[in-house]
C-alpha positions as CSV (number, residue, x, y, z in Angstrom):
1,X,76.2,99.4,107.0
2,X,76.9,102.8,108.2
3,X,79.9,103.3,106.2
4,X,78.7,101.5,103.2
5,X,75.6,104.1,103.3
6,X,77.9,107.1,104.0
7,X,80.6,106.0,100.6
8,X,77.1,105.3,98.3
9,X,76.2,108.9,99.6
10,X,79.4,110.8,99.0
11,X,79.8,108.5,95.6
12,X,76.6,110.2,94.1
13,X,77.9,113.1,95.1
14,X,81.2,112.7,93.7
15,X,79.5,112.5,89.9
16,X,77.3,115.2,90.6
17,X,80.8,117.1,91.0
18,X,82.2,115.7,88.3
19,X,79.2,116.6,86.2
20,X,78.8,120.2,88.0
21,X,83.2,120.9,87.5
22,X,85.2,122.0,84.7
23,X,86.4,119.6,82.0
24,X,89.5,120.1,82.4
25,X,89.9,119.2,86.4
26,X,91.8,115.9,87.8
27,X,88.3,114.3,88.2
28,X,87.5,114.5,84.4
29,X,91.4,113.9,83.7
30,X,91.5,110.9,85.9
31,X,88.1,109.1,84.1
32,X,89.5,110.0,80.7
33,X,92.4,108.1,81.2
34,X,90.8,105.4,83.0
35,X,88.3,105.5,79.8
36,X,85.2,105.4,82.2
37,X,84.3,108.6,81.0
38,X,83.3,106.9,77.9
39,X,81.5,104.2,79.3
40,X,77.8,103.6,78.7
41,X,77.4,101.4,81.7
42,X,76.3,102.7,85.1
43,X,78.1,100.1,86.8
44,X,81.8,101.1,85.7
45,X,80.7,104.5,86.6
46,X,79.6,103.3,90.5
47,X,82.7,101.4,90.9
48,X,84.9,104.1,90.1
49,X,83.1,106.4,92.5
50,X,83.0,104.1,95.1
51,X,86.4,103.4,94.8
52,X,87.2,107.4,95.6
53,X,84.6,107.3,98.6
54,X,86.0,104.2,100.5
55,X,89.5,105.3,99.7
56,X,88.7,108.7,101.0
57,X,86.3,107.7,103.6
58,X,89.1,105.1,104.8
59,X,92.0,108.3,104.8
60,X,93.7,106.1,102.6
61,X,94.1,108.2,99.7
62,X,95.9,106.7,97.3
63,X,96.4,109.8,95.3
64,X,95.3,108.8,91.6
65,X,92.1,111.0,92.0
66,X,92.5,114.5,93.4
67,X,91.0,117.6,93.2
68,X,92.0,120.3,91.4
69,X,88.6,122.8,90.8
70,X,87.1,124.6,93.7
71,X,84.4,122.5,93.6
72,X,86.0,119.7,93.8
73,X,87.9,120.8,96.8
74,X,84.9,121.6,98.6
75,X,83.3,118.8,98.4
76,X,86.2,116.5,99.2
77,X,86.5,118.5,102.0
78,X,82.7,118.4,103.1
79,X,83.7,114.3,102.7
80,X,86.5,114.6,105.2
81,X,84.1,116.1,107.9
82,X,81.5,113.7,106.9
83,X,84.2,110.4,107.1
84,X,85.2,111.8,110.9
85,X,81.7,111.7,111.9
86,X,81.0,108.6,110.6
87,X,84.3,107.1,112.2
88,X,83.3,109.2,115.3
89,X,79.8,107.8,115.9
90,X,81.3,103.8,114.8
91,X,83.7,104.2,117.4
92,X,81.4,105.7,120.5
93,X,79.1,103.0,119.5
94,X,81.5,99.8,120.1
95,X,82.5,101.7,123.1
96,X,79.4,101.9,124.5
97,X,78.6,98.3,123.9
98,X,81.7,97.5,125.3
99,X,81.3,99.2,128.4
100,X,77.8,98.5,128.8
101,X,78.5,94.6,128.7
102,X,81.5,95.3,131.1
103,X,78.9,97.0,133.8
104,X,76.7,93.5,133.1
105,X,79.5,91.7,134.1
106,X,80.4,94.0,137.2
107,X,76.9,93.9,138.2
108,X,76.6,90.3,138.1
109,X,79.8,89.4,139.9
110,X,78.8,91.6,143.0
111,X,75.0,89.5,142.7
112,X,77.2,86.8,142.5
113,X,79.4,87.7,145.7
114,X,76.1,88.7,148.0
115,X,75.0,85.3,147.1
116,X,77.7,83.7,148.6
């Protein structure tokens, strides 16, 4: 849910980019040739946006959708950071759940052992 929340997030923010960057930049290059810069439909828009979060979120990267304007690059960066804190805080959470549930186990073996 997290992630999901985060890659909506950073896929609004990729079209306000888009919208904010020159015309010429590999964002508006890349949608021209995909011809979903001349699509009325919202839909075709989110897809293609969440397609560049996930991929970037994921550090996947396939390369097909890079930027090339300053503000492009600063936001792609701002995504990176974002990505590693969302990774950060999913990780530290199974961890803890992990360790937590090991300490229930620990706890009840030794209740387990006195009862003997």
């Amino acid at each position: 849910f997290v992630l999901f929340c985060f890659g909506h997030w950073t896929s609004c923010g990729f079209w306000i980019v888009v919208n904010i960057s020159d015309p010429t930049t590999a964002f508006h290059g890349y949608l021209e040739a995909s011809r979903i810069a001349y699509s009325t439909h919202v839909a075709d828009k989110y897809v293609v946006s969440m397609y560049w979060s996930l991929v970037t979120l994921t550090t996947i990267g396939y390369g097909d959708i890079t930027p090339s304007s300053t503000e492009e690059r600063v936001f792609c960066g701002l995504v990176c950071i974002g990505s590693v804190s969302v990774f950060s805080y999913l990780i530290a959470t199974a961890s803890r759940l992990v360790t937590n549930q090991n300490l229930r186990a620990s706890l009840f073996r030794a209740e387990s052992k006195d009862l003997v």
